[in-house]
N, C-alpha and C positions, 0 to 999 in steps of 0.2 A: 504494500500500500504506500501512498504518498507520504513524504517523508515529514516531521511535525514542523511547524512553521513557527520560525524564532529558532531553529536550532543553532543557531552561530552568534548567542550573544556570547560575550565576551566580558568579565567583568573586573574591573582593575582599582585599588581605591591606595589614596593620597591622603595629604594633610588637611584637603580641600574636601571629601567626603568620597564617596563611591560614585566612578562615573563609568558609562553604561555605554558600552562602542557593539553596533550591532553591524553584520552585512546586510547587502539588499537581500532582499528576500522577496518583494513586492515593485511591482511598476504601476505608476498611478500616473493618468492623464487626464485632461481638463475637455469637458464636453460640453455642448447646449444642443438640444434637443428643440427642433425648429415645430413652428403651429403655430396653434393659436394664442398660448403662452409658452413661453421657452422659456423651459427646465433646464436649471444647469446641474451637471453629473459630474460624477469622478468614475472611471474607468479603471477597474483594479484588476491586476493578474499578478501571480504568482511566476516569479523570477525559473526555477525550476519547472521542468512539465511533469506533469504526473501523471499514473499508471492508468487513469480512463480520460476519452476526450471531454466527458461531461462531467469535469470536479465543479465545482464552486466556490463561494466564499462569502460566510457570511458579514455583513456589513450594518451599518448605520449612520447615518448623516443627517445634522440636523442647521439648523438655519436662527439664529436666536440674537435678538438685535443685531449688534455689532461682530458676531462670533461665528465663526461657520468651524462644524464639528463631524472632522470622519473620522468612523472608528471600522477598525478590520478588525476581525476578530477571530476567526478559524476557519481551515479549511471543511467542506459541506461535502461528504463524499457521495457519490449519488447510489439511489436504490439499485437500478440496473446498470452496468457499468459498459460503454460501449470503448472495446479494445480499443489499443491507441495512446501514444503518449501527447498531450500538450499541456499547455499551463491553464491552472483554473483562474476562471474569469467571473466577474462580475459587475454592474453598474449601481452604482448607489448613487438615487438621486437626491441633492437637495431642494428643488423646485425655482420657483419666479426667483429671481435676485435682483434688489436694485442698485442702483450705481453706488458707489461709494468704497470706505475700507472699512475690512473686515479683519477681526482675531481669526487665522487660521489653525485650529490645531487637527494633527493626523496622529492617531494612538492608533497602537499595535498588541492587540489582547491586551489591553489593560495593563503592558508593562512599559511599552517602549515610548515616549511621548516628545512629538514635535509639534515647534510650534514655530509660525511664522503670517505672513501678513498677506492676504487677499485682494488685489486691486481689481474693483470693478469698474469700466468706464463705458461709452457709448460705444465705443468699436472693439474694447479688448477685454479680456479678464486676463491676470496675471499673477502668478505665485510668486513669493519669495519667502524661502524656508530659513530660519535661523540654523534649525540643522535637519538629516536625512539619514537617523539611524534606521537602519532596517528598509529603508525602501530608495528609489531613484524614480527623477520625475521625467516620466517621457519630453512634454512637452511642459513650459513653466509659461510661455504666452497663447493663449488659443483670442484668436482675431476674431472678430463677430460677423456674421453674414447680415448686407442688409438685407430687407423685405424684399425692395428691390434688381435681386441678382436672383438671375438664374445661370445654370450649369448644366452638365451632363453631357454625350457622347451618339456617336453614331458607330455601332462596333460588326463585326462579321467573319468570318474565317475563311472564307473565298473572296479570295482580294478580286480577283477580275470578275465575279459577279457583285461583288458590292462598293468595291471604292466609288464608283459615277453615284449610287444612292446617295453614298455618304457625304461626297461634294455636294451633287445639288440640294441635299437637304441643309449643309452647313452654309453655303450660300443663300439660299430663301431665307435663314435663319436671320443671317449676319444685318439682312435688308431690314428686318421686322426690329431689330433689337440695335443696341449703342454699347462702346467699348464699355469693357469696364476693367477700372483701373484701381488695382490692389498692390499693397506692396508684399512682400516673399515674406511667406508665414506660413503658419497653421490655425488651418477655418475650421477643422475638427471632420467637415465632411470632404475636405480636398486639403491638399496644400498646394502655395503658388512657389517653383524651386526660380532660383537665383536668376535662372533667364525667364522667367513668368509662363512657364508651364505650368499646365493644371496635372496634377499625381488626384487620381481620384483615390476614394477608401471606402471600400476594397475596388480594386483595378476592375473592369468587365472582364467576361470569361472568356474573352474573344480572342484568338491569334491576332487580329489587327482591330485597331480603334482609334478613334480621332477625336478628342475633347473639346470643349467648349465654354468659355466664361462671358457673359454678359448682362447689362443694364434691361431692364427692359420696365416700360412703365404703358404695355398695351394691357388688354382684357385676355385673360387665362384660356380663355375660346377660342381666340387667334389661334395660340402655341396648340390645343387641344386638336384644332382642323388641321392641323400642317403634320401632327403626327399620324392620325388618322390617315392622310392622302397616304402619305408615303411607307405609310406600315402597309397599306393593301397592297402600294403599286411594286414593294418590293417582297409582296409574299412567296412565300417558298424557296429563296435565296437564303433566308438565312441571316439577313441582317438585322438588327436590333436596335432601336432607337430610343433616349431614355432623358428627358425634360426633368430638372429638379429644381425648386423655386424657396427662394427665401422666405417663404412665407409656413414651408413644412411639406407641400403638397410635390406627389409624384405623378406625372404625367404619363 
């Protein structure tokens, strides 16, 4: 079975008291959950992978004036165990957040305890940990999607039967919609790398695919008819078309 979590403290004690040096053991990343309120999450998995793909982990996060509070607390082995190593996963939501700072603290079963400061603003959320016993933080800035952006891809695995799809669709598109200009970061549901490429999360399942970022301030009908046409007209080829809008909805 999976191996117990926190096995690698470490404990050393001075003239100053007993201090408490742990490994990672956990990865914790910064999420918002797009709709009609966005919900902001923390993303927890287990540094190691364990002996079924379905572990878990139990968590709790809570939202309390000024103070935002995760607690990890053990690993959740499951009932039926499907073979397979990965890391267990879980999302622990803290819900609506509004702008401002917050006391971050992140505790680890009740022993290991960090703490650090939360910045929420219009376009970003940002950690800054005083310290990171026991865990490592994927990302520490996640950038905000506005309402107004949409994204997504035109993807296929028969290039010669789908690249012309995926141009004229990316061109009808580009005509409908307006640049959008972001700087290199992490939006939780893409990141933009250093030359403003869109990295979607997770990639499509496609041998090939072509991405997309843009403004768009028309009526969700337009984008709904444009996929419509060109899902029919490129039926049975195999290509895949996929609208995703700041506002949560999938097209």
């Amino acid at each position: 079975m999976a191996a117990s979590v926190l096995a690698g403290c470490k404990v050393s004690t001075d003239e100053k008291g007993t201090i408490v040096k742990v490994k990672p053991e956990f990865t914790i990343d910064l999420f918002e959950q797009l709709g009609e309120s966005r919900i902001f999450q923390f993303k927890v998995a287990t540094i190691e992978k364990q002996d079924c793909t379905n572990f878990s982990i139990s968590t709790s996060s809570t939202l309390s004036f000024n103070r935002v509070t995760l607690n990890v607390n053990d690993l959740v082995p499951p009932i039926d165990c499907i073979e397979g190593e990965a890391p267990a996963t879980t999302i622990s939501g803290v819900g609506l957040i509004p702008t401002g700072y917050f006391t971050l603290n992140i505790n680890l079963k009740n022993t290991i305890k960090n703490e650090g400061l939360l910045r929420v603003y219009q376009d970003s959320i940002a950690v800054d940990l005083d310290s990171r016993d026991g865990l490592e933080m994927v990302h520490e800035v996640l950038y905000r999607i506005p309402e107004t952006v949409i994204w997504g891809y035109a993807a296929y695995n028969n290039k010669e039967a789908g690249a012309g799809y995926a141009d004229s669709f990316l061109s009808e598109l580009t005509g409908m919609t307006e640049p959008a200009e972001f700087q290199q970061g992490y939006y939780g549901y893409f990141k933009l790398d250093e030359t403003g490429n869109l990295i979607l999360s997770p990639a499509p399942g496609h041998t090939y695919f072509k991405t997309f970022l843009f403004t768009y301030h028309g009526d969700v009908k337009a984008l709904e008819d444009l996929l419509y046409s060109y899902r029919s007209d490129s039926a049975g080829t195999g290509v895949e078309f996929a609208i995703f809008t700041g506002s949560g909805k999938t097209l």
